[in-house]
N, C-alpha and C positions, 0 to 999 in steps of 0.2 A: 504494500500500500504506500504510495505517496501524496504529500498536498493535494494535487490536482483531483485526486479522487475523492475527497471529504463531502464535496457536495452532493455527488451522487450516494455518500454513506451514509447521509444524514434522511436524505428522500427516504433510501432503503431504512432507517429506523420507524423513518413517519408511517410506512406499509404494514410497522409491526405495531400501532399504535404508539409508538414511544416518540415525545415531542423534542427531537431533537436539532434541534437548527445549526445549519454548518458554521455559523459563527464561536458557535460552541465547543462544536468537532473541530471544526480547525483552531481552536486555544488548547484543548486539553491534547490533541496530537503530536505537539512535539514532545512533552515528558515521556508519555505515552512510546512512542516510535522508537525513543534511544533506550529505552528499557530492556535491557537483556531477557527477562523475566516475562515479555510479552509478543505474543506473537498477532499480529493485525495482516490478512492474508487478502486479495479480490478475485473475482473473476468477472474479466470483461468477454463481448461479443465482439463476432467479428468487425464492427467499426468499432471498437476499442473503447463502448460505453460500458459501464461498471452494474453487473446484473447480476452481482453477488458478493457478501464481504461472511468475514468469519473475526472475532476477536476473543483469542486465548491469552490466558498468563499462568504461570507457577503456583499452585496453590500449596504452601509451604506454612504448616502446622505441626507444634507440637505430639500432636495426640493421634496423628497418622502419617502414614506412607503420603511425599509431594505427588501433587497429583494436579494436572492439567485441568483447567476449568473454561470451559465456554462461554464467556459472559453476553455474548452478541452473535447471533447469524441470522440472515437476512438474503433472499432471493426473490428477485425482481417479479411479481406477479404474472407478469408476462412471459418469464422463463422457467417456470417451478416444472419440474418432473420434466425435467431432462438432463438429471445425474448433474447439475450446479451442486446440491445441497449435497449431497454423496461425496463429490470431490473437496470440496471446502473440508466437510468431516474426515476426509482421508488427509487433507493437507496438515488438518491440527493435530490429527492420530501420531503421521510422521514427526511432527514438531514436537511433540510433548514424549517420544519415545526418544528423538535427538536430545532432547533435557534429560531425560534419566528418569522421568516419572511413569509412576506407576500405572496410572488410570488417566481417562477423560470423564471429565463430568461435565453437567449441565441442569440449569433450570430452564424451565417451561410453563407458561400459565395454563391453567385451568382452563378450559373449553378449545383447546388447539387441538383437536382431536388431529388432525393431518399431519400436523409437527410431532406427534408423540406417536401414529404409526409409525412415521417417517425413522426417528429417533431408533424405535425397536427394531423397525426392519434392518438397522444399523448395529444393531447388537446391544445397542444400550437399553435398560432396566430403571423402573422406576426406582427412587431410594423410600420405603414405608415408609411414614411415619413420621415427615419433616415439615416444617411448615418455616418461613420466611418471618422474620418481624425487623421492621423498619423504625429509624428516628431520627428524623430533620435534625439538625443541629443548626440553632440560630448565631451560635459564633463561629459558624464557618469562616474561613479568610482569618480570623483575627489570630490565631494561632498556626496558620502557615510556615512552615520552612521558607524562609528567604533564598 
């Protein structure tokens, strides 16, 4: 992934409902890019439009085996089932076994049933028993690393 591609990765987020405007993607992707610990992958179409992205990093914890996590994939509605999503999951398969990690994970909302065929017919398993809990933090920014 490069700059030039953020706009079309942020569209691709809007597809999955997630409001993400490239002005956004393009501030958070240079930390992001020079990270060893991350891997940001695309695939364009024959005129070199971006009609699929995938974003993994190191999930590196105490309490288990590191293990590759999927935090973002995204393919263009207009290209889905035609093996984009297949290759992207093979691309981050390869990446997270170049790191040395054990497994690929991933979350998925609730009613994508396509995404979590998709998911199985890939080998992946749901994890029982987990649930997600989120907290805004209002002094974002003010305690940043310089």
């Amino acid at each position: 992934m490069v700059a030039a591609h953020l706009p079309a990765v942020a569209a691709l987020c809007g597809e999955l409902g997630y409001a993400a405007e490239a002005g956004g993607v393009a501030g958070r992707f240079p930390e992001i890019h020079k990270h060893p610990d991350h891997g940001l992958f695309v695939t364009v179409d024959g005129t070199g439009a971006v009609v699929g992205f995938l974003h993994v990093f190191a999930r590196r914890t105490l309490h288990a085996e590191a293990a590759a996590q999927v935090v973002a994939m995204a393919v263009a509605r207009t290209h889905r089932r035609r093996g984009i999503g297949t290759l992207l999951l093979t691309r981050a398969e390869a990446w997270a076994a170049d790191q040395g990690l054990a497994a690929v994970m991933l979350y998925s909302r609730d009613g994508r049933d396509d995404a979590h065929g998709f998911y199985a017919a890939a080998g992946y398993r749901p994890a029982v028993g987990l649930s997600r809990y989120d907290k805004p933090l209002a002094s974002v920014g003010k305690h940043r690393k310089a």
